[in-house]
C-alpha positions as CSV (number, residue, x, y, z in Angstrom):
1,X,-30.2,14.2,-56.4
2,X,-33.3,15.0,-58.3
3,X,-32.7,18.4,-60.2
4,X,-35.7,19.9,-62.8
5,X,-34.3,22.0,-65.1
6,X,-35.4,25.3,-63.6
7,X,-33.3,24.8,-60.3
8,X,-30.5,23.5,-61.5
9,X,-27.5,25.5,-60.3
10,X,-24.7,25.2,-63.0
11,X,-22.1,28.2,-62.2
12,X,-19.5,26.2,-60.2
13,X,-18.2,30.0,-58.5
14,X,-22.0,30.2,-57.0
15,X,-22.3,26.7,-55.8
16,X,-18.6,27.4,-54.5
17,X,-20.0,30.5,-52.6
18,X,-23.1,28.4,-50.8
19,X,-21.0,25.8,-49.5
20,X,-18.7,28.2,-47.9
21,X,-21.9,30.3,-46.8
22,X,-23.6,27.2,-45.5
23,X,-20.5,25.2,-44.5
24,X,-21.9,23.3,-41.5
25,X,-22.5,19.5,-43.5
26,X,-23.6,16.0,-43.4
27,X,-20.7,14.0,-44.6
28,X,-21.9,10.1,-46.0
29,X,-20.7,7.3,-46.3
30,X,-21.1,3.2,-46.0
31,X,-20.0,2.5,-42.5
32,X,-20.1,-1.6,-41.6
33,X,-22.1,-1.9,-44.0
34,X,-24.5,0.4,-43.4
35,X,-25.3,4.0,-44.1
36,X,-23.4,6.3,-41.6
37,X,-23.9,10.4,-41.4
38,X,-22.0,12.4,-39.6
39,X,-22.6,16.4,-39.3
40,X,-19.5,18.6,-39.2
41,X,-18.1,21.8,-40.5
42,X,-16.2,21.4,-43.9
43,X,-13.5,24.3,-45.2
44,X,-13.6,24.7,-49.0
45,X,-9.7,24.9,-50.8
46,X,-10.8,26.1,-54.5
47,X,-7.3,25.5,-55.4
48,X,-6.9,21.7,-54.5
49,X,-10.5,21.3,-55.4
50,X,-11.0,19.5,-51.9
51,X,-13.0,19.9,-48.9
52,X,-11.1,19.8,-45.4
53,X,-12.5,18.2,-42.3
54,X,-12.1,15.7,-39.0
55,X,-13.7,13.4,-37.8
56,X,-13.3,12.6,-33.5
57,X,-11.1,9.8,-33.7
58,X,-14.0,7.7,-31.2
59,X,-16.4,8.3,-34.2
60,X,-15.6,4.7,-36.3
61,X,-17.1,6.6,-39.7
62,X,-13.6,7.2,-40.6
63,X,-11.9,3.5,-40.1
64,X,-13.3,2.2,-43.2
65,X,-14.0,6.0,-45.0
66,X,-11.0,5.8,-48.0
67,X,-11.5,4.1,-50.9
68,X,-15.3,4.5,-51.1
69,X,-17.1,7.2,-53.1
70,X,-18.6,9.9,-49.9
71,X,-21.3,12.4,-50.0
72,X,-21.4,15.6,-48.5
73,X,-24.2,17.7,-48.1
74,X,-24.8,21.5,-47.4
75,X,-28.3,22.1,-46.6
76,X,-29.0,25.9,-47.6
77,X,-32.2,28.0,-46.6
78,X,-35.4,26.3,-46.6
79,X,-39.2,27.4,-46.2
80,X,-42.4,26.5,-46.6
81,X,-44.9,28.2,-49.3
82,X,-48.5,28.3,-48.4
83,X,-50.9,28.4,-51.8
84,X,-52.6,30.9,-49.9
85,X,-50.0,33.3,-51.1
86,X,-50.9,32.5,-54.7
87,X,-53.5,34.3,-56.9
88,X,-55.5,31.2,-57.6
89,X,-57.2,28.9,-55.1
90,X,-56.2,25.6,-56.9
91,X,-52.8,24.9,-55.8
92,X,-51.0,22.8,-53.4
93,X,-48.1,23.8,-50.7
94,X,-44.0,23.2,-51.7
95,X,-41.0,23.6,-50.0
96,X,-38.0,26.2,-50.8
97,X,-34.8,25.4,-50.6
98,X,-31.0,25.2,-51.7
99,X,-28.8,21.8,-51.1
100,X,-25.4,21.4,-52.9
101,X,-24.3,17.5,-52.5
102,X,-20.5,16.9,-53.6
103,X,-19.1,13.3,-54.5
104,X,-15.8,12.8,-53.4
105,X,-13.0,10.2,-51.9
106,X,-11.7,11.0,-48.4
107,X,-7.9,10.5,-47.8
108,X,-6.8,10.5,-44.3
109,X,-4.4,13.2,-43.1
110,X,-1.6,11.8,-41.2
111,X,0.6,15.4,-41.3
112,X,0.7,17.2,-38.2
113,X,1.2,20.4,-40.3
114,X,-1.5,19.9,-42.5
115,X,-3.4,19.1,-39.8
116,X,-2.6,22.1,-38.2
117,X,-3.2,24.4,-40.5
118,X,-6.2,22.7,-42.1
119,X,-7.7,23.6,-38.1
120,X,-6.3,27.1,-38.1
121,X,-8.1,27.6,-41.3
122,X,-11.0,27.1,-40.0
123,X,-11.1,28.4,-36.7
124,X,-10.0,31.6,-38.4
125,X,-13.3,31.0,-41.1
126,X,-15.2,31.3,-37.9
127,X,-14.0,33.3,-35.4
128,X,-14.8,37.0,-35.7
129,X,-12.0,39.7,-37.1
130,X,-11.5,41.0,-34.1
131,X,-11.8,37.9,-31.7
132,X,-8.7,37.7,-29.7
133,X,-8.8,34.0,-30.1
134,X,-5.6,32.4,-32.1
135,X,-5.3,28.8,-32.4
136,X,-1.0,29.7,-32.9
137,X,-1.1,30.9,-29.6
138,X,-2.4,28.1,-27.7
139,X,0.2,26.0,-25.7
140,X,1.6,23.6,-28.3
141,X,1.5,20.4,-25.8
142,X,-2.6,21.8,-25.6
143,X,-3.1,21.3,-28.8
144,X,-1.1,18.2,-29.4
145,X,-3.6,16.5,-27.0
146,X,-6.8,17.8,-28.6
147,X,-5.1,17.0,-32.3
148,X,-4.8,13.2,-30.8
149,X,-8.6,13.0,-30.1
150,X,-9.3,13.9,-34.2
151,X,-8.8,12.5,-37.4
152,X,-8.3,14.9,-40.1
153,X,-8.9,14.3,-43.8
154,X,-9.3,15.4,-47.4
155,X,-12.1,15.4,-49.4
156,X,-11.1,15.0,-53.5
157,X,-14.0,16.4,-55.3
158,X,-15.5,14.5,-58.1
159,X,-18.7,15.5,-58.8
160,X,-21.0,18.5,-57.7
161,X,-24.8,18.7,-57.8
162,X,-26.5,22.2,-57.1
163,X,-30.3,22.8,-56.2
164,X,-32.2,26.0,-56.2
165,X,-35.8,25.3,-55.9
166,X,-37.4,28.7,-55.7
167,X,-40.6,28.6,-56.9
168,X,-38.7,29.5,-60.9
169,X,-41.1,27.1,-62.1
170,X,-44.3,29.3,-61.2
171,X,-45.1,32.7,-62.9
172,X,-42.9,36.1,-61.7
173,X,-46.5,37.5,-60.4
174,X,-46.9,34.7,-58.0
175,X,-42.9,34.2,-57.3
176,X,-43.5,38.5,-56.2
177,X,-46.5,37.3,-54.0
178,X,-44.2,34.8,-52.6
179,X,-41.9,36.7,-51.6
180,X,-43.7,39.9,-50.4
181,X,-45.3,37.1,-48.1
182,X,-41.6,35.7,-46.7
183,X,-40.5,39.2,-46.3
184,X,-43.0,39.7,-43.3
185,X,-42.0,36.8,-41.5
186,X,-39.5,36.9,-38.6
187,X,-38.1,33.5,-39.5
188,X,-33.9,33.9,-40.7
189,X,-34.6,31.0,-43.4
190,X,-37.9,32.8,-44.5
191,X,-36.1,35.7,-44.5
192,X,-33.0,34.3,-47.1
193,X,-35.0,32.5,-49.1
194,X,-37.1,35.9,-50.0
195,X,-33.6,37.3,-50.7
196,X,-32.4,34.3,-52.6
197,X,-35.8,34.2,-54.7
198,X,-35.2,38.8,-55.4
199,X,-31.7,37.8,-57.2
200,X,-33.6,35.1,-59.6
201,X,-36.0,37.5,-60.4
């Protein structure tokens, strides 16, 4: 990915915290030759340094996954920025955003307890505190047919690239502007990007 200096997120705890925050990603890889995507929720294991997920077993991205370097990508906020915002006339529109892309291998998880748990984990992400939802409390045969239709696996992370373009590059008058602009707008990305944009202030 692309990275100028100025956006460049380097505190491995804070690109740590976006990809749990934004968690929903686009896993890549080279699928029969070919570029394959596939969107799907990721669970983050500091510990193991990994990245949990499944794949539904009729998706064919996973037959030839291992042994190839995979991308996954967590899209953060994003926004447009009118120049109209700015103090000068002379000035073109951007974009706003955060996107964290991880390098990793997959391995395929063939252990029904890992499996297991690696699911519990993140329906329990999820699910509100006091949902009386509980994947351990669902009929065991029930899940034992759903856990057939997925293929589970383990992301081994290699690299990690981190992106914070929020305007850092432009003077803190106009990044103010910017944001006393985003801050009226009823839009949720709008709206964290303005927030995002206060803390680099």
């Amino acid at each position: 990915m692309y990275i100028p200096i100025h956006f460049k997120i380097e505190d491995e705890e804070k690109i740590f915290e976006f990809i749990e925050k934004y968690s929903f990603a686009t896993v890549y890889s080279t699928h029969k030759g070919e570029p394959y995507a596939t969107h799907l929720p990721l669970v983050l294991n500091k510990d193991e340094n990994v990245l949990y997920g499944h794949f539904a077993r009729a998706n064919g991205q996973w037959k030839d996954i291992e042994n190839q370097s995979v991308l996954a990508v967590f899209q953060g906020p994003h926004c447009y920025i009118s120049p109209s915002w700015y103090e000068i006339t002379d000035a073109v529109p951007t974009w706003n955003y955060v996107s964290i892309h991880i390098y990793g291998m997959i391995n395929i998880i063939e252990d029904e307890k890992v499996i297991f748990d690696s699911l519990d984990e993140m329906v329990n992400k999820y699910e509100k505190p006091d949902s009386p939802y509980d994947l351990k409390k669902v009929d065991s045969k029930y899940n034992e047919g759903l856990s057939k239709g997925i293929v589970a696996f383990k992301m081994a992370i290699t690299k990690m690239e981190a992106k914070a373009k929020l305007s850092q590059n432009h003077p803190v008058e106009r990044q103010e502007l910017i944001i006393e602009n985003l801050i009226e707008s009823s839009n949720q990305n709008d709206l964290e990007v303005a927030s995002l944009m206060k803390k680099n202030l």
